[in-house]
KEDRENSE-135738 format. One record per residue (C-alpha): residue in one letter; x, y, z. Coordinates in Angstrom, 1 decimal. Layout:
<nodes>
> A; X; Y; Z
...
</nodes>
This chain:
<nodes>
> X; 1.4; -24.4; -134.6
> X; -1.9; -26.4; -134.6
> X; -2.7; -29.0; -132.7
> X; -2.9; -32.1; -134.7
> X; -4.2; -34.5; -132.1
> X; -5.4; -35.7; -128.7
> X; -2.9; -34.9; -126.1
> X; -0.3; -33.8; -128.6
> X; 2.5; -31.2; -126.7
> X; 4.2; -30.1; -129.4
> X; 4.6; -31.0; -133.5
> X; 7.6; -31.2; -135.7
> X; 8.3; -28.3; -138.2
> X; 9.6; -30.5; -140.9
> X; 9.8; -28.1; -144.0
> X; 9.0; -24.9; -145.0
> X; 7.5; -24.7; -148.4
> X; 7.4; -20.6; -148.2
> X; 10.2; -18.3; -147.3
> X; 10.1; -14.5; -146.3
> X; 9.0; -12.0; -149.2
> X; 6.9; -14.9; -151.0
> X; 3.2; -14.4; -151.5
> X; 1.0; -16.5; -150.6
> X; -2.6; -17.1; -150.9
> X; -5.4; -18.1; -148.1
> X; -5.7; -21.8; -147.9
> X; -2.5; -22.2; -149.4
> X; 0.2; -24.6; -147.4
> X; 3.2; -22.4; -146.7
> X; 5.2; -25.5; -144.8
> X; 4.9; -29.3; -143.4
> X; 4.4; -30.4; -139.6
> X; 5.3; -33.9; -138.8
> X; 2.7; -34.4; -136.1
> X; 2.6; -38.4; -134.3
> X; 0.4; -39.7; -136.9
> X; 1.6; -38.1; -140.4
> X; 3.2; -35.4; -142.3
> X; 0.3; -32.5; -142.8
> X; 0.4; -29.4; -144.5
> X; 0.0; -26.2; -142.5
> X; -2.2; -23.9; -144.7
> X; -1.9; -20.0; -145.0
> X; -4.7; -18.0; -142.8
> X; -4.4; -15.0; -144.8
> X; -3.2; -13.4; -148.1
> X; -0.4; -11.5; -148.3
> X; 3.7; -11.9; -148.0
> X; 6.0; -14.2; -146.1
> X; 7.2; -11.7; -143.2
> X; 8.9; -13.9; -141.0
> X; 9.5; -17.1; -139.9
> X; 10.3; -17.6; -136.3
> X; 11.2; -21.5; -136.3
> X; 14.0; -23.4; -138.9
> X; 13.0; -26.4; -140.1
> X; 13.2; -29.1; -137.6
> X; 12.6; -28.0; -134.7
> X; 10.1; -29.5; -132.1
> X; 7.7; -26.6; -131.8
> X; 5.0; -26.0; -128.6
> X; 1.3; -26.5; -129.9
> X; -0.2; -22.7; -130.2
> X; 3.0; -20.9; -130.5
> X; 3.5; -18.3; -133.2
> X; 6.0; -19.9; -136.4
> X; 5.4; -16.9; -139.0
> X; 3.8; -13.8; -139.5
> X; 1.8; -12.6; -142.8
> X; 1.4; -9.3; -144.4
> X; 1.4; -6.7; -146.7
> X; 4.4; -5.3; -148.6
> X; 4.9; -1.9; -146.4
> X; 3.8; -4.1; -142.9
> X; 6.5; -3.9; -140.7
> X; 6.9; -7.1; -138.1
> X; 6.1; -5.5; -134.9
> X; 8.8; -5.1; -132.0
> X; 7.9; -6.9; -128.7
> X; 9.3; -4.6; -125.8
> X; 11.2; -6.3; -123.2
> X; 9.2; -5.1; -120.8
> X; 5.7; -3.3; -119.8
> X; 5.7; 0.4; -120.0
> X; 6.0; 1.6; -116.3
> X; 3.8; 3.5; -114.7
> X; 4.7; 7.2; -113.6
> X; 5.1; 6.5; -110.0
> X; 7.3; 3.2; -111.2
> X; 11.1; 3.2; -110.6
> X; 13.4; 4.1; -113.3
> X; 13.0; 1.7; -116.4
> X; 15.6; -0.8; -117.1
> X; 18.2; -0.7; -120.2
> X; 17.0; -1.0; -123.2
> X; 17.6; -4.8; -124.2
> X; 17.8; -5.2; -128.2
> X; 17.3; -8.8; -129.0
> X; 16.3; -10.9; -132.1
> X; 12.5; -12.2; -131.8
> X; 13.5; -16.0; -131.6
> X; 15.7; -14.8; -128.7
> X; 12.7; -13.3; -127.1
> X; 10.3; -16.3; -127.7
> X; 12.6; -18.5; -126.5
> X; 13.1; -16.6; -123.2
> X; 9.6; -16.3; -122.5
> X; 8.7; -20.0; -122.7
> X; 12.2; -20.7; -120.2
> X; 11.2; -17.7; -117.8
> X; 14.4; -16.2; -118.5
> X; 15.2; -12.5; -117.5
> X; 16.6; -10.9; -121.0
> X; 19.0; -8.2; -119.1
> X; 20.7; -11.0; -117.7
> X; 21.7; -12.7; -121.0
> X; 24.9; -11.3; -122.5
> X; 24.4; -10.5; -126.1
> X; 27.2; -11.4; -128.8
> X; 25.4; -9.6; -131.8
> X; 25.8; -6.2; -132.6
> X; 25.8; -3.2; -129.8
> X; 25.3; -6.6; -127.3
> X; 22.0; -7.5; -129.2
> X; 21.2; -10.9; -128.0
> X; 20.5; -13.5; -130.0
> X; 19.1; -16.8; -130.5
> X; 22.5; -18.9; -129.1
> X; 22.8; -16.3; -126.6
> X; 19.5; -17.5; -125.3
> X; 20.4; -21.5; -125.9
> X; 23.5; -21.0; -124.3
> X; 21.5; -19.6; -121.0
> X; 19.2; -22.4; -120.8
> X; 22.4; -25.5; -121.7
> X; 23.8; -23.5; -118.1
> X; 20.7; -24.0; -116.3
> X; 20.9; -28.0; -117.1
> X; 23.8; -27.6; -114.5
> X; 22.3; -25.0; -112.1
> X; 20.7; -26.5; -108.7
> X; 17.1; -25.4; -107.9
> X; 16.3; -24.4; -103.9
> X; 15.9; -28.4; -103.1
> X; 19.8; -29.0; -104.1
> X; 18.7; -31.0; -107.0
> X; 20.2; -30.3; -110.8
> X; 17.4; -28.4; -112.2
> X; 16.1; -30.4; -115.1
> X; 14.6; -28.8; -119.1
> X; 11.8; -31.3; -120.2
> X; 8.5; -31.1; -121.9
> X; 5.7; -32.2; -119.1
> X; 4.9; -35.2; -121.7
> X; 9.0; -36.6; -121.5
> X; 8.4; -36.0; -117.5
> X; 5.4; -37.5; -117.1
> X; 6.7; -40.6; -119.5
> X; 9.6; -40.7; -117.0
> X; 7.6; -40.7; -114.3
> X; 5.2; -43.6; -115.7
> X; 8.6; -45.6; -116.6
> X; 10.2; -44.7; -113.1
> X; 13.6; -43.1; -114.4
> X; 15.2; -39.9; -113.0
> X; 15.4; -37.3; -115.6
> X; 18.6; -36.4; -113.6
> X; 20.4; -39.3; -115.3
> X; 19.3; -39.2; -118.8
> X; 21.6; -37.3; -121.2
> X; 20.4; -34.4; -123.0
> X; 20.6; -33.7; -126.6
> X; 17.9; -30.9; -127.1
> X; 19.1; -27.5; -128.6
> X; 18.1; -25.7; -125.6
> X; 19.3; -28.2; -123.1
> X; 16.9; -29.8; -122.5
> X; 16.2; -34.1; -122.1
> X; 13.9; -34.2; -125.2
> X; 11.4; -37.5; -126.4
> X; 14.3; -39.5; -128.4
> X; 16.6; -38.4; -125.1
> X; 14.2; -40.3; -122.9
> X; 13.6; -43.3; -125.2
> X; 17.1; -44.1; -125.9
> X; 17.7; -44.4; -122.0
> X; 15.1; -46.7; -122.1
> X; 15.8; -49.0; -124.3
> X; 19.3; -49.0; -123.1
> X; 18.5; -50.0; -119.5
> X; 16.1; -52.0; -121.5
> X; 18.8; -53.8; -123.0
> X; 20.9; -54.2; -120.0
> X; 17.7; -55.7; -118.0
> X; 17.1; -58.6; -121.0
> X; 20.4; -59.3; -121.4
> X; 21.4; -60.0; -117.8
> X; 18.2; -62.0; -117.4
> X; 19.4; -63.9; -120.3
> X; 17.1; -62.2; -123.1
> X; 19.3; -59.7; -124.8
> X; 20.6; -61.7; -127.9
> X; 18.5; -61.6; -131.1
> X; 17.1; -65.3; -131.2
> X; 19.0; -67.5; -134.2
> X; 17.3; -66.6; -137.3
> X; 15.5; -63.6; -136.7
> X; 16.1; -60.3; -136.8
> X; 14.5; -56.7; -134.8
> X; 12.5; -54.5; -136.6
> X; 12.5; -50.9; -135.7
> X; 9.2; -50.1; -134.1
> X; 8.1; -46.9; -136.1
> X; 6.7; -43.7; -134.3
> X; 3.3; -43.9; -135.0
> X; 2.9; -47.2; -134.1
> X; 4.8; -46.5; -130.5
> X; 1.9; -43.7; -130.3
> X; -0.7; -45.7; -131.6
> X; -0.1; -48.7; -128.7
> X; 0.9; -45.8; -126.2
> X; -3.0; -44.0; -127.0
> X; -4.9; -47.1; -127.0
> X; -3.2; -48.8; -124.4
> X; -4.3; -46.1; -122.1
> X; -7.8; -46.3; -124.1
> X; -8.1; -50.3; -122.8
> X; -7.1; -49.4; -119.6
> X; -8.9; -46.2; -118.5
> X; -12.0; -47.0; -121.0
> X; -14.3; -49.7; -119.4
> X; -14.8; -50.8; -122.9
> X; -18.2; -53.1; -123.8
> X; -19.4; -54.6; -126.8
> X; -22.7; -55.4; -129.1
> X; -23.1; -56.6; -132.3
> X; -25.4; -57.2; -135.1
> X; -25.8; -58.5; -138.4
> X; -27.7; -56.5; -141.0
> X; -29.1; -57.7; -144.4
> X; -27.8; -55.7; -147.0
> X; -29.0; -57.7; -150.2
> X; -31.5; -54.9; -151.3
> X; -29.2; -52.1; -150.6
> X; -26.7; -53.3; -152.8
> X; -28.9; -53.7; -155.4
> X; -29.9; -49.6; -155.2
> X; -26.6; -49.1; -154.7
> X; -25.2; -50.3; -158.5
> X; -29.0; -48.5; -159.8
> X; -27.1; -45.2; -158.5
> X; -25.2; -43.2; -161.4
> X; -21.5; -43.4; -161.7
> X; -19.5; -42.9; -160.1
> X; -21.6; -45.4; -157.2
> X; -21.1; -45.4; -154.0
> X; -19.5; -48.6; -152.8
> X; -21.1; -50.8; -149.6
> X; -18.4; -48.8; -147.5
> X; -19.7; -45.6; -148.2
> X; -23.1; -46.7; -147.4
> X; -21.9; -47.7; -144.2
> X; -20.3; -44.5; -143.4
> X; -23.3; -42.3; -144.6
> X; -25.7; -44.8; -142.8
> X; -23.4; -44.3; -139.5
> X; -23.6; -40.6; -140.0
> X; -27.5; -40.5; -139.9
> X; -27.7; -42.9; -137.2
> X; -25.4; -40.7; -135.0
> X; -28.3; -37.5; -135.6
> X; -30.4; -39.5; -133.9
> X; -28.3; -40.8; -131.3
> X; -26.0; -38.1; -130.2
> X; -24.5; -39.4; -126.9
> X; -22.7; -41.5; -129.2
> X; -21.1; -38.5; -131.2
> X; -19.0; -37.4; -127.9
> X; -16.0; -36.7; -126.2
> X; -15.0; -37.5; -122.8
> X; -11.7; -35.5; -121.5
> X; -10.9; -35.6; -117.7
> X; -13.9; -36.7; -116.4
> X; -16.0; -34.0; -118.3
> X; -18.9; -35.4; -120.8
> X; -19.1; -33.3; -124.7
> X; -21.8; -34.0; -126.8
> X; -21.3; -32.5; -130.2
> X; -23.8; -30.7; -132.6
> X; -21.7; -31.6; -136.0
> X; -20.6; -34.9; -136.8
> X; -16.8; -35.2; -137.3
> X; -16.5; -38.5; -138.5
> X; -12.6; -40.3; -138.2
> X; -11.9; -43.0; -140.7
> X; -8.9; -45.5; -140.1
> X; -6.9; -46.0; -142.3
> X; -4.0; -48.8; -142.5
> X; -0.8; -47.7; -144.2
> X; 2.6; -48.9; -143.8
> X; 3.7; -47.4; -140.5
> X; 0.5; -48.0; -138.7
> X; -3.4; -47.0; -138.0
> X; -4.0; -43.5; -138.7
> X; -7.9; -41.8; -138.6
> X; -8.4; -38.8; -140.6
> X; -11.4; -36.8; -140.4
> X; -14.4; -36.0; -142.4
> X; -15.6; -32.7; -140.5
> X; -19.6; -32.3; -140.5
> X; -19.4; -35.0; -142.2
> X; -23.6; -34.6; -141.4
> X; -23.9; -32.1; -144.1
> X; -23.1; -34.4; -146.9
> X; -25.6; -36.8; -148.7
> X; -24.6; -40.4; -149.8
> X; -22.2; -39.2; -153.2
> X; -20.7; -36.7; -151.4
> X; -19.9; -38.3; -148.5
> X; -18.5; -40.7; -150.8
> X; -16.5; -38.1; -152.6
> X; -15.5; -36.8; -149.5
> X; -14.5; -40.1; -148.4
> X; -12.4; -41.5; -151.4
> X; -10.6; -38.0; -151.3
> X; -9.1; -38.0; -148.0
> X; -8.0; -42.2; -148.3
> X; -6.0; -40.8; -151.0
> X; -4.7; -37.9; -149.1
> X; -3.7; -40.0; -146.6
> X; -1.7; -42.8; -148.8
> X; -0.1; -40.3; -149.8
> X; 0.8; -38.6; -147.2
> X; -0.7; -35.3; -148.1
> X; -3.6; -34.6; -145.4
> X; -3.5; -30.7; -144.4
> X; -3.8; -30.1; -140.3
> X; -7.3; -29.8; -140.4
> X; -7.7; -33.6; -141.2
> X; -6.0; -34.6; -138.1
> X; -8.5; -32.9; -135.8
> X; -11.9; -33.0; -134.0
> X; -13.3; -36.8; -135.0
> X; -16.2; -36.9; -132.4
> X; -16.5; -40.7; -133.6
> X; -14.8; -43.1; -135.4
> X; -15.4; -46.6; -138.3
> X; -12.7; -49.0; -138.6
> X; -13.3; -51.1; -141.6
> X; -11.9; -54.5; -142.2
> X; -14.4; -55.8; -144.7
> X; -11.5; -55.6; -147.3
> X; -9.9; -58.8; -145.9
> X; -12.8; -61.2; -146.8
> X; -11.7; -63.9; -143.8
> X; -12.7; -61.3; -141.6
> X; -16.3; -62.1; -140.0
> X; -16.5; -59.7; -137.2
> X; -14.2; -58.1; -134.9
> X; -14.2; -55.7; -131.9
> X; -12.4; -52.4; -132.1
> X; -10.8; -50.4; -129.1
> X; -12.1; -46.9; -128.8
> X; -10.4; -43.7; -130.2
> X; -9.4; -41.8; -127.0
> X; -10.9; -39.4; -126.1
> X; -14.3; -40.8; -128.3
> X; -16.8; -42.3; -126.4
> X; -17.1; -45.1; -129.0
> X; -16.3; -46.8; -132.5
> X; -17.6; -48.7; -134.8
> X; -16.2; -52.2; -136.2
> X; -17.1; -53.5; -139.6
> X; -16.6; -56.8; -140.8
> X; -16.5; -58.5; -144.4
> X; -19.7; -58.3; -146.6
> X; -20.5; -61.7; -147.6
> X; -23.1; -64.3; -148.9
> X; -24.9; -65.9; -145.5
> X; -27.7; -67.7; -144.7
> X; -30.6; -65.9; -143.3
> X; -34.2; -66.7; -142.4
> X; -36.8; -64.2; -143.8
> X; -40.5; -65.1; -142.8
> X; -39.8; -68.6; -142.2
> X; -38.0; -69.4; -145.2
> X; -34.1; -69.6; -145.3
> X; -32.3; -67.3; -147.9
> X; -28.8; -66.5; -149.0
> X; -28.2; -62.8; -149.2
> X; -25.3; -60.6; -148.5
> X; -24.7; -59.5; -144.7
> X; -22.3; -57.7; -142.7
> X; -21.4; -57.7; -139.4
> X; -21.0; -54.5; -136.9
> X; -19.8; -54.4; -133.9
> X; -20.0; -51.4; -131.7
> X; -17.5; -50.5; -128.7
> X; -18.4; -47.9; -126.1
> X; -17.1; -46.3; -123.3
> X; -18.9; -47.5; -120.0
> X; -18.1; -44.0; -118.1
> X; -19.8; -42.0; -120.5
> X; -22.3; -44.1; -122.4
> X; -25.0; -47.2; -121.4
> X; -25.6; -50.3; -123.4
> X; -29.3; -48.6; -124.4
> X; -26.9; -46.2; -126.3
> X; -25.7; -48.8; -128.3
> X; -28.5; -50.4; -128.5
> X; -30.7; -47.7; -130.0
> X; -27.7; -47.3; -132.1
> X; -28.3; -50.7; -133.9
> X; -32.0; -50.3; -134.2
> X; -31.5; -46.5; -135.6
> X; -28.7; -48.4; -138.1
> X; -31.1; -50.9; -139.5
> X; -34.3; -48.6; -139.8
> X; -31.6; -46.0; -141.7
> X; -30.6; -49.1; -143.9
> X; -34.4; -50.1; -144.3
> X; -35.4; -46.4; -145.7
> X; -32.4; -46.6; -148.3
> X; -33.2; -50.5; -149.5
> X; -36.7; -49.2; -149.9
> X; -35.7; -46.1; -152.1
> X; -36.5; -43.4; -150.0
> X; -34.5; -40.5; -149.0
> X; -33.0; -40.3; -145.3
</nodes>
């Protein structure tokens, strides 16, 4: 299971597109992960045949664990033993446990002793409900403090924590027994409930109506909630004369790139030269990067999402462009692969669209160290060697992260911009 973004615990298996004894080729997608964001594909790493699958379709699964194997017709899936060989001055090796491998996943990530789980498969071979049922009795158990002992993902208990609710009293629905996400966020928006209405808030006001507050925009406010208040953000903008451009720009041979291309492409070359820009920061630790990954938002219905051009440096203006109109279309449809999701090291958020839209200021992509905003390009009066023209313009405004990055950053960011956008208005190549 890959890890489709910042922070992310575990991912949704949503489908399988592949079942065991199906070939399948390298790159091709064998199922679909619903990850916070979107629906991805999850592409083959190898050639060969469906073996196994170790996960049903939806279930919640842990980022890096195994969900199928791949391999030739005469490959056998290997047998996990239940236990390290011993050594020869090692006591007497225990029974022989037969159990299925989901059965044997599942105990390793609960800690779970397989010769104490009664199996009701064949000659006692424990299986996958043997294994649930174990962990549903622990829900019950008492740990060495007195207190119930409690099956959550660190994310729902550190969300419980944040929100101040006991774990203890929240009912659990997971498979395994466990107080999953939806669990956690149902309690709260009962006690929710209970709060408004007793302070006199609880009724839906007289002609309007609640609207269901979709996951990716919970994660989105969640993410950049966190982003305003950890991130010391700060701001500069500037206005850059893009008259000249355009006019290269429709010279170009079809298809042309549009203004927002430019912008990207620009952005990328500006970033070469100002690396601390093209950075992470995670816990208090500073990454620059040597490749650009560069993260696009991208409204759809739902919410924001920001895909990612990966080395997006190695492209020139058309195929960034290319690059660029392929993955906006993979993303309305909801058709990115996992890969997409993944690695941006710095991120455009485009608005210029919406032609009312001057300028705005954008709140960084966590764990980015900074974003840029782009407003509406538009006819504007400027003043060119004393005499006052009307040329098209566009406004940028640059957020950065105060812990990681100065305002010279972004200041040699804007300078490196318009000499970029200088060399393509006068023809050359940059």
């Amino acid at each position: 299971m890959p890890n489709l973004g910042f922070d992310t615990q575990e991912s949704k298996l949503f489908e399988w597109l592949k079942q065991p004894g199906d070939r399948v080729s390298k790159g091709e997608p064998i199922a679909v992960i619903e990850s916070d964001k979107a629906n991805v594909e999850l592409e083959s790493f190898a050639d060969g045949l469906i073996l196994e699958l170790l996960y049903e379709a939806g279930e919640n699964v842990t980022i890096g664990a195994v969900i199928a194997r791949v391999g030739q017709e005469n490959e056998q899936v290997a047998k996990v033993s239940a236990s390290p060989a011993p050594s020869q001055t090692a006591p007497p090796a225990a029974r022989k446990v037969e159990a299925s491998p989901i059965a044997r996943r599942l105990a390793v990530e609960h800690n779970l002793d397989l010769t104490s789980i009664k199996g009701s498969g064949p000659h006692g071979r424990i299986k996958r409900s043997d294994v649930e049922a174990n962990i549903s009795r622990q829900k019950t158990e008492v740990g060495a403090d007195g207190k119930p002992t409690i099956l959550a993902l660190p994310k729902v208990r550190k969300a419980a924590r944040e929100a101040g609710i006991d774990l203890a009293s929240v009912p659990n629905t997971g498979s395994r027994g466990e107080v999953t996400a939806a669990d956690l966020e149902k309690f709260r928006a009962t006690i929710g409930a209970l709060a408004s209405e007793s302070a006199g808030t609880g009724p839906v006001p007289d002609g309007a109506h609640e609207v269901t507050v979709s996951r990716v925009r919970q994660v989105i406010g969640e993410r950049l909630g966190a982003s305003k208040r950890e991130a010391p953000h700060f701001y500069v903008t500037g206005e850059f004369d893009l008259e000249t451009a355009l006019v290269r720009l429709k010279s170009m041979p079809l298809p042309q790139p549009r203004v927002n291309d430019l912008i990207q492409y620009l952005t990328v070359q500006t970033l070469g030269q100002v690396p601390e820009l093209n950075a992470t920061f995670v816990n208090g630790r500073l990454f620059h990067y040597d490749s650009i990954n560069l993260a696009i938002a991208i409204a759809r219905n739902d919410g924001l999402i920001t895909p990612v051009i990966n080395k997006a440096d190695r492209y020139s203006l058309t195929g960034l462009a290319a690059e660029s109109r392929e993955l906006i279309e993979r993303t309305r449809i909801n058709r990115l692969a996992a890969g997409d999701l993944i690695g941006g090291t710095f991120t455009i958020s485009n608005l210029g669209v919406i032609k009312q839209v001057d300028r705005f200021t954008a709140v960084i992509n966590p764990p980015q160290v900074a974003i840029l905003a782009v407003g509406t390009v538009k006819r504007r009066p400027i003043v060119l060697n004393d005499g006052l023209f009307i040329h098209h313009t566009v406004n940028l405004t640059l957020s950065g992260d105060h812990r990681a990055v100065d305002g010279m950053h972004l200041g040699q960011f804007m300078a490196t911009f318009q000499e970029k956008l200088d060399l393509f208005s006068q023809g050359q190549e940059i």
